[in-house]
N, C-alpha and C positions, 0 to 999 in steps of 0.2 A: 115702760115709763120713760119719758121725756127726760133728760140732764141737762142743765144749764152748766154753763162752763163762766167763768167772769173773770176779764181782765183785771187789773187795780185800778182803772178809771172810775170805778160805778161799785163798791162791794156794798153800801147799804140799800141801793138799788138791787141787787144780786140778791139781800137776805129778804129785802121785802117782796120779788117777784116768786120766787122757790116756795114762801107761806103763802100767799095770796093764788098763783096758780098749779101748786102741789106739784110743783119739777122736783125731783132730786140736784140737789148742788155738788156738782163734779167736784173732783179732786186733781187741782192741777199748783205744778211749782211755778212759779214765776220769781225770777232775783237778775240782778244786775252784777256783770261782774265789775272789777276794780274797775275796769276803762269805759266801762258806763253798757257793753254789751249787754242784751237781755236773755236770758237763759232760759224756758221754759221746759216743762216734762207732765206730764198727764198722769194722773196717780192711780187709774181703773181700767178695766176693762169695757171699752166702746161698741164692742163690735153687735153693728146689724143694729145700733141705738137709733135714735133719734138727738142728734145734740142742739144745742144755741150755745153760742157764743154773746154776752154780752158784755161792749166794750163801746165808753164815749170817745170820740174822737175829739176831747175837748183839751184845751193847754196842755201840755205839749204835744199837739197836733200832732208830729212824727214820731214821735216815741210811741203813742197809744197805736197811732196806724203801725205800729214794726210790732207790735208785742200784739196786734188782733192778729197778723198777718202767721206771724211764729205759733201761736194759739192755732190756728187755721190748719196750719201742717201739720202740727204736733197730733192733734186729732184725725186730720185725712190719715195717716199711716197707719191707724188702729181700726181702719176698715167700718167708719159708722152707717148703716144708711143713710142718714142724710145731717148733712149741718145749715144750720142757719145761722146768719149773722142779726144781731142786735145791736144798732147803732142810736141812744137816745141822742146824741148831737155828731151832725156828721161835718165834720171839718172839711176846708174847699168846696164847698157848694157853692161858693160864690162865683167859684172860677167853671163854669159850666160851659160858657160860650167866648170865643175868641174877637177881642175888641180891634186886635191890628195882628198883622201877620208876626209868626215867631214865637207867639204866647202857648204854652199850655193850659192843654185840657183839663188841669188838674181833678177834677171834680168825676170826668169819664174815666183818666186812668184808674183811679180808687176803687170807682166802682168795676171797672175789668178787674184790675187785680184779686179785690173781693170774689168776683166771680168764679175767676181760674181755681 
Protein backbone atom coordinates (compact mmCIF):
# COMPACT_ATOMS: atom_id res chain seq x y z
CA UNK A 1 0.00 0.00 0.00
CA UNK A 2 0.87 3.44 -1.14
CA UNK A 3 1.55 6.38 1.89
CA UNK A 4 1.03 9.88 1.55
CA UNK A 5 3.04 11.91 3.68
CA UNK A 6 1.69 15.89 3.97
CA UNK A 7 3.36 18.93 4.60
CA UNK A 8 1.13 21.62 6.58
CA UNK A 9 0.55 23.53 3.39
CA UNK A 10 -2.38 21.21 2.24
CA UNK A 11 -3.71 18.82 5.45
CA UNK A 12 -7.49 19.06 4.08
CA UNK A 13 -6.19 18.19 0.77
CA UNK A 14 -4.08 15.39 2.40
CA UNK A 15 -7.47 13.94 4.48
CA UNK A 16 -9.57 14.30 1.21
CA UNK A 17 -6.79 12.48 -1.27
CA UNK A 18 -5.97 9.35 1.34
CA UNK A 19 -10.38 8.67 1.39
CA UNK A 20 -10.85 9.42 -2.22
CA UNK A 21 -7.52 7.31 -3.45
CA UNK A 22 -7.29 4.65 -0.41
CA UNK A 23 -3.43 5.89 0.48
CA UNK A 24 -2.67 5.24 4.02
CA UNK A 25 -1.78 8.73 5.68
CA UNK A 26 1.89 8.72 7.10
CA UNK A 27 2.95 9.63 10.17
CA UNK A 28 5.24 12.42 10.40
CA UNK A 29 6.25 15.37 13.11
CA UNK A 30 6.67 18.68 11.68
CA UNK A 31 7.23 21.90 14.39
CA UNK A 32 9.08 24.87 14.36
CA UNK A 33 11.58 25.67 16.80
CA UNK A 34 11.83 29.02 18.80
CA UNK A 35 14.01 30.67 15.90
CA UNK A 36 11.46 29.80 13.49
CA UNK A 37 13.82 26.48 12.36
CA UNK A 38 11.60 23.55 11.10
CA UNK A 39 12.03 20.13 12.78
CA UNK A 40 10.65 17.23 10.94
CA UNK A 41 10.85 13.13 12.02
CA UNK A 42 8.72 10.40 10.25
CA UNK A 43 6.70 8.27 12.80
CA UNK A 44 6.77 4.53 10.68
CA UNK A 45 8.34 2.31 9.01
CA UNK A 46 9.10 3.08 4.99
CA UNK A 47 11.03 0.68 3.97
CA UNK A 48 10.71 -0.74 0.28
CA UNK A 49 7.20 1.53 0.35
CA UNK A 50 6.00 3.60 -2.14
CA UNK A 51 5.58 7.21 -0.55
CA UNK A 52 4.07 10.85 -1.87
CA UNK A 53 4.85 13.75 -0.36
CA UNK A 54 2.10 16.30 -0.62
CA UNK A 55 3.19 19.90 -0.11
CA UNK A 56 1.86 23.44 -1.89
CA UNK A 57 4.53 25.72 -2.52
CA UNK A 58 2.00 28.40 -1.83
CA UNK A 59 2.74 31.63 0.78
CA UNK A 60 5.47 31.25 2.33
CA UNK A 61 7.01 30.13 -0.63
CA UNK A 62 10.35 29.28 1.17
CA UNK A 63 9.26 27.93 4.30
CA UNK A 64 6.96 25.23 2.43
CA UNK A 65 9.86 24.52 -0.20
CA UNK A 66 12.49 23.93 3.27
CA UNK A 67 9.85 21.75 5.13
CA UNK A 68 8.98 19.62 1.32
CA UNK A 69 12.79 19.58 1.06
CA UNK A 70 13.42 18.26 5.23
CA UNK A 71 10.20 15.86 4.45
CA UNK A 72 12.18 14.57 1.38
CA UNK A 73 15.36 13.56 3.48
CA UNK A 74 13.59 12.45 6.34
CA UNK A 75 12.00 9.76 4.19
CA UNK A 76 15.03 8.99 1.78
CA UNK A 77 16.97 7.67 4.95
CA UNK A 78 14.34 5.10 5.81
CA UNK A 79 15.12 3.35 2.47
CA UNK A 80 11.46 3.83 0.61
CA UNK A 81 11.30 2.46 -2.89
CA UNK A 82 10.27 5.21 -4.42
CA UNK A 83 9.03 8.91 -3.32
CA UNK A 84 7.13 11.24 -5.17
CA UNK A 85 6.47 14.63 -4.83
CA UNK A 86 2.93 16.36 -4.92
CA UNK A 87 3.08 19.95 -5.61
CA UNK A 88 -0.77 21.51 -6.08
CA UNK A 89 0.84 25.13 -6.58
CA UNK A 90 4.32 25.30 -7.43
CA UNK A 91 5.96 28.49 -6.54
CA UNK A 92 8.68 30.37 -8.99
CA UNK A 93 7.38 29.12 -12.09
CA UNK A 94 7.38 32.18 -13.30
CA UNK A 95 11.04 32.45 -13.11
CA UNK A 96 11.69 29.55 -15.74
CA UNK A 97 13.57 31.56 -18.28
CA UNK A 98 16.40 34.23 -17.87
CA UNK A 99 15.14 37.84 -19.22
CA UNK A 100 18.97 39.58 -18.77
CA UNK A 101 22.07 38.21 -17.77
CA UNK A 102 22.70 37.48 -13.71
CA UNK A 103 18.95 36.36 -12.91
CA UNK A 104 18.05 33.08 -11.63
CA UNK A 105 16.61 30.09 -12.68
CA UNK A 106 14.58 29.82 -9.96
CA UNK A 107 11.99 27.71 -11.14
CA UNK A 108 14.93 24.83 -12.63
CA UNK A 109 16.72 25.04 -9.34
CA UNK A 110 13.52 23.68 -7.37
CA UNK A 111 12.86 21.42 -9.63
CA UNK A 112 16.85 19.89 -9.51
CA UNK A 113 16.66 20.14 -5.83
CA UNK A 114 13.26 18.25 -5.80
CA UNK A 115 15.06 15.89 -7.95
CA UNK A 116 18.27 15.25 -5.95
Amino acid sequence: MSILFSGRSNQKLAEALTKRAGLKRGKIEIENFSDGEIYVRVGENIKNKEVFILQSLNCPAGENLCELLLMADALKDLAPKKISAILPFFAYRRQERKKEAGEALAAKLVARLLET
